[in-house]
C-alpha positions as CSV (number, residue, x, y, z in Angstrom):
1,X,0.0,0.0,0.0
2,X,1.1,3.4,-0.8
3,X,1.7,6.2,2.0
4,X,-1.2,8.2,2.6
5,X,0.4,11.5,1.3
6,X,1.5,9.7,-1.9
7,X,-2.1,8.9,-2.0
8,X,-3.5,12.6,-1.3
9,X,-0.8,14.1,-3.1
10,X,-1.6,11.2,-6.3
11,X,-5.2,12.5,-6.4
12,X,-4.2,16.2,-6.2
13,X,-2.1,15.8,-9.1
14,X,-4.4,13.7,-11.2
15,X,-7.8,15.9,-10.3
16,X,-5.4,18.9,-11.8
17,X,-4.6,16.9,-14.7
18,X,-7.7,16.5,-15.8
19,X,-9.1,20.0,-15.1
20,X,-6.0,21.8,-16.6
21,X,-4.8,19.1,-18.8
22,X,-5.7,20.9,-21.9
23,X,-4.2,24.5,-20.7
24,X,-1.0,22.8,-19.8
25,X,-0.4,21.0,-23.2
26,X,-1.5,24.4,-25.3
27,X,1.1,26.3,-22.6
28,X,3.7,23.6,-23.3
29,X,3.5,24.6,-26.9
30,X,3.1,28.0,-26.6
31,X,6.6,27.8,-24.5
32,X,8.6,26.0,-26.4
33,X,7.5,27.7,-29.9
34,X,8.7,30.9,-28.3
35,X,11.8,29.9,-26.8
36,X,12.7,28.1,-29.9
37,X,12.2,31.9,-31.9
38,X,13.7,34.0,-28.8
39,X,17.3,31.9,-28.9
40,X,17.6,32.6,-32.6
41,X,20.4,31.0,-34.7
42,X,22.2,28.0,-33.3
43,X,26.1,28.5,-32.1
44,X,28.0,28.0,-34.9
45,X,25.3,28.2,-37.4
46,X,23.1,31.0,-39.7
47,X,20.6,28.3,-38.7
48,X,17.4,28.9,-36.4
49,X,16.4,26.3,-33.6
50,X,13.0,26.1,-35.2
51,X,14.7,25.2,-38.4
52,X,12.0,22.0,-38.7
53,X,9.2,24.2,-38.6
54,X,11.2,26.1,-41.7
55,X,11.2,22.8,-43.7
56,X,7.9,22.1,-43.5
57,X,7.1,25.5,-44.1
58,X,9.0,26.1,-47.1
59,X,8.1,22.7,-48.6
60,X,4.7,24.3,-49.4
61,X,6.5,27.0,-51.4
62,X,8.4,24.7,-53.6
63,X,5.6,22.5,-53.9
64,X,3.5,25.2,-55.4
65,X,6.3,26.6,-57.6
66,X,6.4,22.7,-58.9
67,X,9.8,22.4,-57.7
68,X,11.9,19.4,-56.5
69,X,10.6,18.8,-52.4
70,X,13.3,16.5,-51.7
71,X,16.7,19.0,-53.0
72,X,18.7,20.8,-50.7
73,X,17.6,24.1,-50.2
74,X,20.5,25.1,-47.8
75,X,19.7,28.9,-48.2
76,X,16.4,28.4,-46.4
77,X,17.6,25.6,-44.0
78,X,19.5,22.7,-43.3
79,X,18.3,19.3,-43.8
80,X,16.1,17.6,-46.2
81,X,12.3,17.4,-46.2
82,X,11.5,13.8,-46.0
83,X,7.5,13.3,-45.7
84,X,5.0,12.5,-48.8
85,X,4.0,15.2,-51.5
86,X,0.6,15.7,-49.7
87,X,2.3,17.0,-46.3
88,X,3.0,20.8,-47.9
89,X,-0.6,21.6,-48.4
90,X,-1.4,21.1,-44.2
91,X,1.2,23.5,-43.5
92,X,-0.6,26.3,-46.0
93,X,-2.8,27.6,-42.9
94,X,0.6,28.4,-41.4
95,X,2.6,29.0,-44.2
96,X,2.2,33.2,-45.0
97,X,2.0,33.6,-41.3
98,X,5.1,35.4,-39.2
99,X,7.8,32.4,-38.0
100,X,6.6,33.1,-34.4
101,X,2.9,33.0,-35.1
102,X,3.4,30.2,-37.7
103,X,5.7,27.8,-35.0
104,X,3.1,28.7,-32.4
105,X,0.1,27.2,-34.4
106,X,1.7,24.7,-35.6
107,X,2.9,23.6,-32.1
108,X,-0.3,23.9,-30.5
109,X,-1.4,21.5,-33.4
110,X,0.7,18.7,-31.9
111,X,0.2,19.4,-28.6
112,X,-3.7,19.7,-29.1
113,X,-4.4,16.7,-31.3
114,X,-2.5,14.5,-29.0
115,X,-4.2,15.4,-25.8
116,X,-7.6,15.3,-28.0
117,X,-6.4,11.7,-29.0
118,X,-6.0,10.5,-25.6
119,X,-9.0,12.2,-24.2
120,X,-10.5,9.6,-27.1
121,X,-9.5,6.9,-25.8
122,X,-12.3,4.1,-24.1
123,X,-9.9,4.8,-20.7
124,X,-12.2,6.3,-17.5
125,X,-10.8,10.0,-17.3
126,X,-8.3,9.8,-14.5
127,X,-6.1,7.4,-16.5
128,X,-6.2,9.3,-19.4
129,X,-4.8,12.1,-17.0
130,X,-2.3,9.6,-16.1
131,X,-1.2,9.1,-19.9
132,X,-1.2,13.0,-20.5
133,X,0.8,13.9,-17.3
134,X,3.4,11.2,-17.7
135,X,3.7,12.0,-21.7
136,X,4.2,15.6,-21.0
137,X,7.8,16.0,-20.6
138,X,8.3,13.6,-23.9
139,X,6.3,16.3,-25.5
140,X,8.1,19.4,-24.6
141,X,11.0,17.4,-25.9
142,X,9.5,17.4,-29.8
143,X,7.5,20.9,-29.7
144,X,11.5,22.2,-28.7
145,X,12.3,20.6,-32.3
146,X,9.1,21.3,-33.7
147,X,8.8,17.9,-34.6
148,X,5.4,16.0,-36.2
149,X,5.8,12.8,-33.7
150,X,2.9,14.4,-31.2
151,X,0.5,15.0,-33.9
152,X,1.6,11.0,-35.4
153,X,0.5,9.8,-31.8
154,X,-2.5,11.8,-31.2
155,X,-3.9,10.9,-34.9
156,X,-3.1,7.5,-34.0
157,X,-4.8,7.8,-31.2
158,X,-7.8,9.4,-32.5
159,X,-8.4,6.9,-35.5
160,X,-8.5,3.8,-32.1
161,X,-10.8,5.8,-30.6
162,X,-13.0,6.5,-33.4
163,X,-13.1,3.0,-34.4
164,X,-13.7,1.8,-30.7
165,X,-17.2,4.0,-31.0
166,X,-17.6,2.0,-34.5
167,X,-16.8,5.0,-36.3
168,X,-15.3,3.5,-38.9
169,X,-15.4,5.9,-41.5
170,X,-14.2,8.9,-39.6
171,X,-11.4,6.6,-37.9
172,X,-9.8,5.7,-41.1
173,X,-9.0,9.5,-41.9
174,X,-6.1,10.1,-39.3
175,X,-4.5,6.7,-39.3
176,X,-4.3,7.0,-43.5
177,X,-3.3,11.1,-43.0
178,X,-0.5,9.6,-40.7
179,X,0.9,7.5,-43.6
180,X,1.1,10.5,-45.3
181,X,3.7,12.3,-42.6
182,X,5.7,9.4,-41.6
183,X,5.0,6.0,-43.3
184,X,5.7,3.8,-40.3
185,X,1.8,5.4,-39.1
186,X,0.1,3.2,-41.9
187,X,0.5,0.1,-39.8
188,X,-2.1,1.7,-37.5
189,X,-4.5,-0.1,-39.2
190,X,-3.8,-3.1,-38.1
191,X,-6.2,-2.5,-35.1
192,X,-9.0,-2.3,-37.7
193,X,-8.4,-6.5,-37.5
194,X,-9.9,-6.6,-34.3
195,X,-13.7,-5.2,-35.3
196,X,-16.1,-7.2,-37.7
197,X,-16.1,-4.8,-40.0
198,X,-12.5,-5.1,-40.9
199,X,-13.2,-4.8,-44.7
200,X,-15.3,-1.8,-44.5
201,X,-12.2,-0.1,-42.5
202,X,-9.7,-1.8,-45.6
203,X,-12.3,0.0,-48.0
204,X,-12.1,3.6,-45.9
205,X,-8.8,3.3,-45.8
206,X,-8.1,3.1,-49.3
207,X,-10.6,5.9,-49.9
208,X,-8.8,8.0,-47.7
209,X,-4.8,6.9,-48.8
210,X,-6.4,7.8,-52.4
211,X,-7.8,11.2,-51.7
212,X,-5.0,12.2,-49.1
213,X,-2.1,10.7,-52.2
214,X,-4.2,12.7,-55.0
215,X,-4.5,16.2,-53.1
216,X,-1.6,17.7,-54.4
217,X,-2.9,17.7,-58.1
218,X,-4.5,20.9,-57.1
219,X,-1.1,22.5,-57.4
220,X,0.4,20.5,-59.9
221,X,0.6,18.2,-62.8
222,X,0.1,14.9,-63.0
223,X,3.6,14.2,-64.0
224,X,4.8,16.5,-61.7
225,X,3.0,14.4,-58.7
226,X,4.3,11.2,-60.5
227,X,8.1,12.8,-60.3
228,X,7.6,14.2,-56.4
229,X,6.6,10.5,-55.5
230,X,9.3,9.3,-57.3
231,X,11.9,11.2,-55.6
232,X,10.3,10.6,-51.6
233,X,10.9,6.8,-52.8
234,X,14.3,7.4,-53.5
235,X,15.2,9.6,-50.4
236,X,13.5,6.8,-48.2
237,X,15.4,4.1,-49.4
238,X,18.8,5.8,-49.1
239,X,17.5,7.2,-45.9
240,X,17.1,3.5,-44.7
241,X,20.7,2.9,-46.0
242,X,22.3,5.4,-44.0
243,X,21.2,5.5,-40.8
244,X,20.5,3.2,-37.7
245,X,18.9,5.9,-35.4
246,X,17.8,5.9,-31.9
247,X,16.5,2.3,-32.0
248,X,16.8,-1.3,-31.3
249,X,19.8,-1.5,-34.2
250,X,21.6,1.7,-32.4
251,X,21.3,0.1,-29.3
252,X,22.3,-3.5,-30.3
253,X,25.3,-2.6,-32.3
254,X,26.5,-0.2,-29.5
255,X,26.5,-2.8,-26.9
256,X,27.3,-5.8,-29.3
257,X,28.6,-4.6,-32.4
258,X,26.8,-5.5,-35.8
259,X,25.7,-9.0,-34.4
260,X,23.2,-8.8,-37.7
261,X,22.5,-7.1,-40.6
262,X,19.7,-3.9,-39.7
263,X,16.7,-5.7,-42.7
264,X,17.4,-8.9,-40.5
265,X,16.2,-6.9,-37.3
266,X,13.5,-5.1,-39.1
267,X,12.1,-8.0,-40.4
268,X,12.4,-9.3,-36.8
269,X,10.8,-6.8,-35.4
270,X,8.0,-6.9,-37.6
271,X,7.2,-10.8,-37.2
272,X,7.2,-9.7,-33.2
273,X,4.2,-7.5,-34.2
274,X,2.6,-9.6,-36.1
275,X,2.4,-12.8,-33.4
276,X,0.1,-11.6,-31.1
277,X,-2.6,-11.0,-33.9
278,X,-2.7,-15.2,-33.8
279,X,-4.6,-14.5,-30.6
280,X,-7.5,-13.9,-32.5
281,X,-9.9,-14.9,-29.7
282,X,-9.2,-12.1,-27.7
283,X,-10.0,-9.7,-29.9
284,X,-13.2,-8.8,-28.4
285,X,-11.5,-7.6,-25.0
286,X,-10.8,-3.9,-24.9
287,X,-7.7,-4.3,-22.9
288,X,-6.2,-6.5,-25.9
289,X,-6.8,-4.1,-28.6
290,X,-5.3,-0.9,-26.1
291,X,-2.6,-3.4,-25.3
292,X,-1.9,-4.0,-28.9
293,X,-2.0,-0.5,-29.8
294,X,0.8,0.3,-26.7
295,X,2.8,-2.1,-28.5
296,X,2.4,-0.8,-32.1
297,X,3.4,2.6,-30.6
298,X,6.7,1.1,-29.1
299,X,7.7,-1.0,-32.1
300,X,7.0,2.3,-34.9
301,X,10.0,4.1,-32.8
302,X,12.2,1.4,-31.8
303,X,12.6,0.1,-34.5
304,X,12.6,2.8,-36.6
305,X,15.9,3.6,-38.5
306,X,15.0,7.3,-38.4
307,X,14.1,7.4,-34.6
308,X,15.8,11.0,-32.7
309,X,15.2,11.7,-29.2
310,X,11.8,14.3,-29.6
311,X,10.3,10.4,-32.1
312,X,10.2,9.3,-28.5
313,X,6.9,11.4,-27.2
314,X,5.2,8.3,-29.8
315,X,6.9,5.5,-27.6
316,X,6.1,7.0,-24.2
317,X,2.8,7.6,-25.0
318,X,2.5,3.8,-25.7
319,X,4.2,3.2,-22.3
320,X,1.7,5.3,-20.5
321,X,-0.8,3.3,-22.2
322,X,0.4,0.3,-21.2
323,X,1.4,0.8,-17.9
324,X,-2.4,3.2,-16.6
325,X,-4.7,0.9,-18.8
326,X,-4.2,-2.2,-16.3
327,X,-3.6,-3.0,-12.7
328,X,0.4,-3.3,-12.6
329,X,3.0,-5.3,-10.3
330,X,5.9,-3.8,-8.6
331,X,8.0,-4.8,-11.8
332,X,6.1,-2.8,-13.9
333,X,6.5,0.3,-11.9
334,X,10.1,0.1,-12.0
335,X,10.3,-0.4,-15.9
336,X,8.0,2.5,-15.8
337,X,10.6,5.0,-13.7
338,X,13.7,3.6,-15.8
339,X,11.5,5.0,-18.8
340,X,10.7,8.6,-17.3
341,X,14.2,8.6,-16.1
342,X,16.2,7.2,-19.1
343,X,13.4,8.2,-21.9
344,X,12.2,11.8,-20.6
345,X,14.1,13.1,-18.2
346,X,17.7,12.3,-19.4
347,X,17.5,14.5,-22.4
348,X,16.7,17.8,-20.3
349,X,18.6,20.0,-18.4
350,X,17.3,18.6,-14.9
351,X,19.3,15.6,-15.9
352,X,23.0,15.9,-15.6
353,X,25.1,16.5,-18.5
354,X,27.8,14.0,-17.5
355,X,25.7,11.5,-17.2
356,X,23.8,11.8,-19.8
357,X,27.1,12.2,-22.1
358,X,28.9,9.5,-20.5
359,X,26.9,6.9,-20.0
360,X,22.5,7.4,-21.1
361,X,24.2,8.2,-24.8
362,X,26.6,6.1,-25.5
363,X,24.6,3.0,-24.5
364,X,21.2,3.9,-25.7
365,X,19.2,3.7,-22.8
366,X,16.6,5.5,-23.8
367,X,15.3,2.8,-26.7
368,X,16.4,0.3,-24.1
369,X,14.4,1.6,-21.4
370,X,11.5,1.2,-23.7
371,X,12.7,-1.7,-25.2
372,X,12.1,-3.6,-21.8
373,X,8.6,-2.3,-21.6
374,X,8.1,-3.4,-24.9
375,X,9.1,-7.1,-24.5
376,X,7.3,-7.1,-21.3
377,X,4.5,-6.0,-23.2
378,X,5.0,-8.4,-25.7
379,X,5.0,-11.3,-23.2
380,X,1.3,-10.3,-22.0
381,X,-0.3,-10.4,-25.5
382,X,1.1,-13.7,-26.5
383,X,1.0,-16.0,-23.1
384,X,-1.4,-13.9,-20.5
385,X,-4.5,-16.1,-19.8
386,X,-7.6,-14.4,-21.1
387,X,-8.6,-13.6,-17.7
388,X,-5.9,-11.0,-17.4
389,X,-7.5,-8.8,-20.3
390,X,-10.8,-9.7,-18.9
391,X,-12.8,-6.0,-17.7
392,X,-15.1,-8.0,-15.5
393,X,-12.9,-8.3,-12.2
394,X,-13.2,-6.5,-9.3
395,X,-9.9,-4.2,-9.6
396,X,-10.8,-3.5,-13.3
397,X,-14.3,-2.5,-12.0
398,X,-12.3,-0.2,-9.4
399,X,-10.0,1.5,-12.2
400,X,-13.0,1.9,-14.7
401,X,-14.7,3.4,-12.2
402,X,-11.3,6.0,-11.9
């Protein structure tokens, strides 16, 4: 049993959450957008710390002056812009806005879709508190970079919840708009296995891929579209070529060396996703299908060849998940500190530098922090007894009931 002013202080923190929860993401982003604009170029560089926000930005531009997205454009930023041909037209909102007014809204976009998302889920509202106050330091790490990965989880999250109101349709939209910002967001739908109307959401979801993939025709050709796609294919695969990222490959080959070859791990990785779809007689328990999307969340960063630190808020929010959605031992509690303190906190200034240089960075404990939670995970989908994802027990009843 807890102490009585872990308790009180518990329920304080969570009755806060969930009145303020909202204000404190939107402040979050407000924060960080204008920090991010205030520090101005980086040391050492004519470059901004917003310079993300500036690639998006500016990939509208040369989209509508039909011009190569996927070029250098180092007199405008660093860095290439890697997402599909349909991304540029969501930033035109933004676009002809001031860079502090533009990296504020499109900040408080992340921040707000995610904590919409998990406000969706079919969780009673004090755990979905839970989720948003543990996931908020995660976030503040990507609205600092201005990253998408907030608004990747909280579609993601919107498109479960949708479909666990059998809004099928609707749901379909933000998983297939996800594809379109990050590809690894397209194997969201393979929650829609667990409804009866599985081919309906195959249907939507081709509807809306189509649509979303089409959109840019209203600013050019038909074989300009054909060459843009062209090009995001070839920058992907070299992408995948180059780099190992923050992920399961980082962490293996800095411990082990190259022990295998980075496909062989992928391909790995994504027959460990697939298994505990065999356990097609759960499908009908809710705690499965949240379960299974906690570990979809995990498995889209760590083993993503592209994974940075701020790709993270995706994987913690899976944690949270995970760890809130269903009574937990003592084990689990300690997996979940090694993430906040390996995952979230290390990359902050709270944590200290030395450490952080010496020792959480050059082993990759944060994707091994989460990597733990996501073999544990993994364990509970495959062998836990159907009774463990059963609602119908007495202290399921009690966390329903928040």
């Amino acid at each position: 049993m807890p102490p009585p002013h872990w308790a009180k202080l518990k329920a304080a923190l969570l009755q806060m959450g969930g009145r303020y929860g909202g204000l404190l993401y939107a402040l979050l982003a407000v924060g960080a957008s204008l920090q991010a604009y205030w520090l101005g170029p980086k040391p050492n560089s004519s470059y901004t710390h917003y310079n993300n926000f500036l690639i998006f930005r500016q990939a509208y531009f040369h989209l509508c002056a039909g011009q190569d997205l996927y070029r250098p454009y180092p007199a405008e930023h660093w860095d290439l812009f890697k997402y599909s041909p349909t991304f540029p037209l969501l930033m035109a909102p933004l676009a002809y806005l001031p860079d502090w007014l533009g990296l504020v809204g499109w900040n408080l976009l992340n921040a707000l879709v995610l904590f919409w998302g998990v406000r969706y889920l079919p969780l009673a509202p004090s755990l979905q508190t839970a989720i948003l106050l543990f996931s908020a330091l995660e976030l503040l790490t990507a609205l600092q970079n201005a990253q998408s990965n907030a608004l990747i989880a909280g579609l993601l999250l919107l498109g479960f919840g949708a479909y666990e109101r059998g809004q099928f349709f609707w749901g379909s939209f933000p998983i297939a708009l996800t594809g379109y910002i990050k590809l690894f967001g397209l194997g969201g739908y393979l929650v829609g296995l667990f409804y009866p109307a599985r081919l309906r959401i195959a249907l939507y979801g081709l509807f809306w891929g189509a649509l979303l993939g089409i959109l840019p025709l209203g600013v050019v050709s038909p074989a300009q579209l054909g060459a843009l796609y062209a090009s995001w294919g070839r920058l992907l695969a070299q992408d995948y070529a180059e780099s190992i990222g923050l992920s399961v490959a980082g962490w293996l080959y800095s411990w082990f060396g190259e022990i295998l070859p980075k496909s062989h791990l992928t391909l790995i990785g994504s027959l460990a996703l697939l298994l505990p779809l065999l356990r097609w007689q759960l499908y009908a328990t809710r705690a499965f299908r949240c379960l299974f999307l906690a570990y979809f969340l995990l498995w889209s960063v760590l083993f993503n060849h592209k994974a940075e630190s701020p790709t993270y808020v995706i994987a913690v929010v899976g944690v949270s998940l995970w760890y809130f959605g269903r009574p937990r031992a003592s084990l689990d509690t300690a997996l979940l500190i090694g993430v906040f303190v390996f995952a979230s906190l290390s990359p902050t200034d709270l944590f200290p530098k030395v450490l952080r240089e010496s020792f959480v960075k050059p082993y990759y404990l944060k994707p091994f922090s989460c990597l733990l939670v996501w073999l544990r995970l993994g364990g509970e989908l495959l062998w836990a007894k159907r009774a463990f994802f059963e609602e119908d027990g007495p202290r399921a009843r009690a966390r329903a009931a928040g």
